[in-house]
N, C-alpha and C positions, 0 to 999 in steps of 0.2 A: 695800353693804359698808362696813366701820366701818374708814377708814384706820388707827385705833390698832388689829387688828387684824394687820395687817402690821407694823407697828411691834413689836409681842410677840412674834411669829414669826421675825422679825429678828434682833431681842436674844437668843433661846434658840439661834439655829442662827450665832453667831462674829461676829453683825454684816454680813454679807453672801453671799449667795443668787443663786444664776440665778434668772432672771424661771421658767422653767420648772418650777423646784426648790419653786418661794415658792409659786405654783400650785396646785400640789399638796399640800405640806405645808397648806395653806389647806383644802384641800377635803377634805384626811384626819381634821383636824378640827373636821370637821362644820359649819366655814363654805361650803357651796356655793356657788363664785363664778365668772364665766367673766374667759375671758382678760380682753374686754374694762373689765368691773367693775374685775378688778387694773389695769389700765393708770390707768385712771381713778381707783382710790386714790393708786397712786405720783406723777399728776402732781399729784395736791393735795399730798402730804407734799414732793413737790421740788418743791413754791412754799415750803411754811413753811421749807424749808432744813431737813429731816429726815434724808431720805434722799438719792442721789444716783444717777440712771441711767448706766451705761455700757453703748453697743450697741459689740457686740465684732464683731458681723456684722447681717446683715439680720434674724434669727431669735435672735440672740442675746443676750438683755443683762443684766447683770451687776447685783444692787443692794444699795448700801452704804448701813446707817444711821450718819450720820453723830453721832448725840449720845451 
């Protein structure tokens, strides 16, 4: 999966997303990805200082594009 990808998905839905929300908007169009692929984009984009993870709970987290 193409981290800039999330990144566009991001920017069309206010700049920030549930991880769960981002998910699915991702696979609605027609990038098929699993949880784990998305984990694995966001931690590359929150090394480049992109984005920004919030766990709200154990199952919950929040994500902010930060540019």
């Amino acid at each position: 999966m193409d981290p800039q990808d999330v990144v566009e998905v991001l920017r069309r839905n206010n700049r920030k997303m549930m991880e769960s929300a981002l998910l699915e908007a991702l696979n609605t169009r027609g990038r098929v990805t699993s949880a784990k692929e998305l984990r694995e984009a966001l931690i590359v984009l929150e090394v480049r200082g992109l984005v920004r993870v919030h766990s709200l709970d154990e199952e919950r987290r929040l994500i902010v594009l930060l540019e």
